[in-house]
C-alpha positions in Angstrom: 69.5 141.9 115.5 70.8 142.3 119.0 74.1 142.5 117.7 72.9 145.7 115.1 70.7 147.0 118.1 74.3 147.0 120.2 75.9 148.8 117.6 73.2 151.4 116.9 74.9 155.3 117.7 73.5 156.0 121.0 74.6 159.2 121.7 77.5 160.1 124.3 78.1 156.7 127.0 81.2 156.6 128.5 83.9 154.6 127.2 83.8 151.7 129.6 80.3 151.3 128.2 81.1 151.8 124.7 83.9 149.3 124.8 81.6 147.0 126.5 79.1 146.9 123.9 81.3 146.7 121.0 82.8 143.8 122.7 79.2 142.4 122.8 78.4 143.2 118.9 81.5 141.6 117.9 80.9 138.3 119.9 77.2 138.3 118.4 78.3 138.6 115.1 81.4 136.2 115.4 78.4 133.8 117.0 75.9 134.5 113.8 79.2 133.8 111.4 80.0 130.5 112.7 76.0 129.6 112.9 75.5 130.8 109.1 79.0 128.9 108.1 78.0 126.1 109.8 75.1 125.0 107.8 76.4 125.8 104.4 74.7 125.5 101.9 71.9 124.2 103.5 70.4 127.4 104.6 66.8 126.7 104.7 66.9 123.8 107.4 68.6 126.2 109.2 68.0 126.7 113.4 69.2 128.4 115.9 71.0 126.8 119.2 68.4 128.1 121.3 66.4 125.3 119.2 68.8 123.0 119.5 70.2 123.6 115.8 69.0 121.9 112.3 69.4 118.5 114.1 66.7 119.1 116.1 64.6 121.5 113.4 61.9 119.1 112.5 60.7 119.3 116.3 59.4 122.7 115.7 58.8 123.3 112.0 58.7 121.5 109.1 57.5 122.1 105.1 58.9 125.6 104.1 61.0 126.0 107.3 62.8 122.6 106.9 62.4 120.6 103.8 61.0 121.6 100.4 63.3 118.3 98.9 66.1 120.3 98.4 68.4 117.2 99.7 66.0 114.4 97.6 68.4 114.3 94.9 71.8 114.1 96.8 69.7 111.7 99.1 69.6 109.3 96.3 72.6 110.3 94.6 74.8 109.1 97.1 72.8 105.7 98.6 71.4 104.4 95.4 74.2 102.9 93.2 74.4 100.7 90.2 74.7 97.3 91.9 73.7 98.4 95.3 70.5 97.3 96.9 67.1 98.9 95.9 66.8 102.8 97.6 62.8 102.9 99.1 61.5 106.3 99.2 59.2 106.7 101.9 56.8 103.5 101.5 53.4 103.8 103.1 53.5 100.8 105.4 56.5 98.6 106.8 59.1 97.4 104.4 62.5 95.9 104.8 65.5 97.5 103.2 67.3 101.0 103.2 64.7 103.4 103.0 64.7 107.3 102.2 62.6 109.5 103.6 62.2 113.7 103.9 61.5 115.2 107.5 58.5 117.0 106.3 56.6 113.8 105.6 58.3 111.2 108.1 57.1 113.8 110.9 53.9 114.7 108.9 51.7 117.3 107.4 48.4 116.4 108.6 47.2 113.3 111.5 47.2 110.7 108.6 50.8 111.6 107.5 52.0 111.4 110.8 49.6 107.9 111.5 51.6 106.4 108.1 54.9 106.7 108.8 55.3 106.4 112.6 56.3 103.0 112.1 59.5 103.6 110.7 59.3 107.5 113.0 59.2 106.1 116.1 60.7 102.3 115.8 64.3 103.2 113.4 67.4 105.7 114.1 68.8 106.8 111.1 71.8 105.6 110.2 72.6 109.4 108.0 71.2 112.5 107.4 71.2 114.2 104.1 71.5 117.8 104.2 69.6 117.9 107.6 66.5 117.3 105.8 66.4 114.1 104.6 67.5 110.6 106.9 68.2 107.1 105.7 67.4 104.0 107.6 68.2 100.6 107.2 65.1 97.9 108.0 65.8 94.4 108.3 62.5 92.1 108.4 63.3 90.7 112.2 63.4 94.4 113.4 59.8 94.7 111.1 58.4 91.6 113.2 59.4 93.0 116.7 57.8 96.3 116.2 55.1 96.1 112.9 53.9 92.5 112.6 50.1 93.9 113.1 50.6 96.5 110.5 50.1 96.5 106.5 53.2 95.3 104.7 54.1 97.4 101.6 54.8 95.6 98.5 57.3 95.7 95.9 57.1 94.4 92.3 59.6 91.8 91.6 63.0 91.3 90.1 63.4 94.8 91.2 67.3 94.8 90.2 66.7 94.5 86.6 63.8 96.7 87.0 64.2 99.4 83.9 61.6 101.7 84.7 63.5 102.8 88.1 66.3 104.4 85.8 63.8 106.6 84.2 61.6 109.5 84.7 58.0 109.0 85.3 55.2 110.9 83.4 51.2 110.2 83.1 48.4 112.0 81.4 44.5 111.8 80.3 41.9 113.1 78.5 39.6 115.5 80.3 41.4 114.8 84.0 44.5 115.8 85.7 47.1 113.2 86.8 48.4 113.0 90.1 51.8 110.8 89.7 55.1 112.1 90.6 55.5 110.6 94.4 54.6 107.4 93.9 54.6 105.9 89.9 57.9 103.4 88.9 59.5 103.8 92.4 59.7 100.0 93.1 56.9 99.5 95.2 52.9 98.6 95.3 52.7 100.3 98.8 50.3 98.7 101.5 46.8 100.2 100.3 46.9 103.6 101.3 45.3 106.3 98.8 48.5 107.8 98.5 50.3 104.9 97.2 48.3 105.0 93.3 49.3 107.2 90.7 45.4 108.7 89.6 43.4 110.9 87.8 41.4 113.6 89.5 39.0 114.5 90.2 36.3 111.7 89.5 34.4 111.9 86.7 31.1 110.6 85.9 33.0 108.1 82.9 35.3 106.0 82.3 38.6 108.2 81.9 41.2 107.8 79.8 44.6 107.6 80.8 48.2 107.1 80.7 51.0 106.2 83.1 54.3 105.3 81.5 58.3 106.0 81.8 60.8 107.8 80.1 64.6 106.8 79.9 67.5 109.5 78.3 68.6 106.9 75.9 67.3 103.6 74.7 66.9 101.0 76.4 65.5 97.1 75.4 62.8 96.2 76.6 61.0 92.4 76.2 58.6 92.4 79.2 56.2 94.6 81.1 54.0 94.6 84.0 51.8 97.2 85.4 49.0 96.9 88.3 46.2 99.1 87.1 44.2 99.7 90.3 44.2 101.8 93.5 44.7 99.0 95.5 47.6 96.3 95.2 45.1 93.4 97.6 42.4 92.8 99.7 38.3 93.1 99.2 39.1 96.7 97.1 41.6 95.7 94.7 39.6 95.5 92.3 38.8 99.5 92.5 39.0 101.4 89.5 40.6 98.5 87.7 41.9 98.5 84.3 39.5 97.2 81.9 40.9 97.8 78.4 44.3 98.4 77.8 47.3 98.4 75.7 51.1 98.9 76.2 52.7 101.3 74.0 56.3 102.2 73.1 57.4 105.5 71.3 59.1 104.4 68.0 60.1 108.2 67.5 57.5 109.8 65.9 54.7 108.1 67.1 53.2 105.8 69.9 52.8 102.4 68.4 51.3 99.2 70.4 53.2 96.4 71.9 52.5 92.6 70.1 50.0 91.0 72.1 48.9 93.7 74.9 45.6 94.9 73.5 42.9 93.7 75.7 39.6 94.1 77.0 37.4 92.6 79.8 40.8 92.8 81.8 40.0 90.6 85.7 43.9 90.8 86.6 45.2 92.8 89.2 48.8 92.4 88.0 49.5 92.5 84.0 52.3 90.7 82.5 53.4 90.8 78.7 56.4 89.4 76.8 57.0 90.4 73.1 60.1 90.3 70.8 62.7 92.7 72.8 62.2 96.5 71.1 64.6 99.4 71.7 62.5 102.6 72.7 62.9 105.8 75.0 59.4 105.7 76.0 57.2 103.3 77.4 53.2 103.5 78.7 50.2 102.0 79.7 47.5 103.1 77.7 44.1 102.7 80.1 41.0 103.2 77.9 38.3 102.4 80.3 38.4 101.3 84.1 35.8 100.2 87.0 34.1 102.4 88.8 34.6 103.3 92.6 32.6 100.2 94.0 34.9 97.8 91.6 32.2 97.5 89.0 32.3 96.6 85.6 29.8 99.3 84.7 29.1 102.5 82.4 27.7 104.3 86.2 29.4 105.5 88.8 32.7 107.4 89.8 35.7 106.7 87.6 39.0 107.4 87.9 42.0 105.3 86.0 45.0 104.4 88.3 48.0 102.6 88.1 50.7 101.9 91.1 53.7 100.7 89.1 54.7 99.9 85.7 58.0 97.4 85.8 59.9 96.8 82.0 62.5 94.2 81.8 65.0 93.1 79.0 63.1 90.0 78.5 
């Protein structure tokens, strides 16, 4: 703009001036070239020097100005690798490992955004950023213990390399209820009780919902094992929160869902489900929650309900 406003016809000047301010509108639009070249092609975290440039975007706007997880992919893409060590996106509470997270959340949307994160925030450099959006850190439990130890561990299932639902895409339904499920469902981790950590049906309804949480892989995979924890909390006094009650895994044979030997049950008291059947080759796999505790953990036909689910892990056996 000050460049065009230097370049706007005003009328006779003399030349000393007129060479002057073309001198001007060519340095200002030299300057906005090399700006706009130097961010390619990540044009949207895009800030000015005045600002301290993209490096420093995310200490004066974030969301729409910054991050809109336009870098998520190549994030993952380039520091999650067959063989590597597990990738964490953005766990809830302290957790050892290399971690992922976008700008937009690790600074935060609201207080409680900001309150979650700030112990990786304020205790980690990254060691990259992706795209100016997106950082990676590595956490190592003795740097955990020096600045967390008071804090709420997240959790991750176990035997997370051979973990088969982290190569595939998550999806979730239910009758009568929406499914909130695409941040945190088959990402490797139980989280450290937060409400964001469940994948969940909303809003609550005055009956036991019924829902579905599963994983889908682009070609077939074998599967002999499965767990899932069916609640909205992972431990502690309100675990047992909207619990799984009755339940069945259920693979897709190609035309139809069909259940898994053995995993039909009712009366469920588990917080953590584990099945092992003859090994099956299938695209698609789910947990199939037909009725669930209400919102004070009670095995009742009153109350709030809403089914929930924070991970579903399939193994080859």
């Amino acid at each position: 703009m000050f460049a065009g406003r230097l370049a706007a016809p005003q009328g006779w000047r003399p030349a000393a001036g007129a060479r002057w301010r073309a001198a001007a509108a060519g340095g200002l639009l030299l300057w906005e070239a090399v700006a706009s070249g130097s961010v390619h092609p990540h044009y949207l975290a895009y800030f000015n020097e005045l600002a301290g440039g993209p490096a420093n975007g995310a200490r004066w706007l974030i969301d729409s100005n910054l991050d809109w997880n336009q870098d998520a992919q190549k994030a993952l893409d380039l520091y999650s690798k067959p063989g590597s060590a597990p990738l964490f996106v953005l766990p809830s509470g302290p957790l050892a490992g290399r971690i992922v997270a976008g700008l937009s959340d690790l600074v935060g949307r609201d207080p409680a955004g900001a309150a979650r994160h700030a112990w990786l925030r304020d205790n980690f450099k990254p060691l990259a950023t992706v795209g100016w959006s997106w950082q990676v850190f590595d956490v190592t439990e003795a740097e955990i213990e020096r600045c967390c130890a008071n804090l709420t561990r997240a959790w991750t299932v176990e035997d997370l390399p051979h973990d088969l639902a982290l190569r595939g895409e998550a999806f979730a339904g239910a009758d009568g209820a929406a499914v909130r499920f695409a941040e945190r469902l088959n990402d490797g981790m139980l989280g450290a009780n937060d409400v964001v950590d469940p994948a969940r049906t909303l809003p609550p309804l005055d009956h036991p919902v019924r829902a579905w949480f599963g994983v889908a892989w682009s070609s077939p995979q074998t599967i002999g094992r499965v767990q899932a924890f069916p609640s909205f909390f992972s431990r502690g006094p309100e675990a047992r929160k909207f619990l799984a009650l009755d339940y069945v895994f259920q693979a897709w044979d190609g035309a139809a869902w069909r259940d898994l030997p053995g995993t039909r049950t009712a009366g469920n008291q588990a917080l953590r489900l584990e099945h092992r059947f003859p090994p099956l080759r299938t695209t698609r796999l789910r947990l199939l929650v037909e009725s669930e505790r209400n919102e004070r953990g009670a095995a009742v036909s009153r109350g709030a309900f809403r089914a929930a689910c924070l991970e579903l892990a399939a193994y080859p056996r």
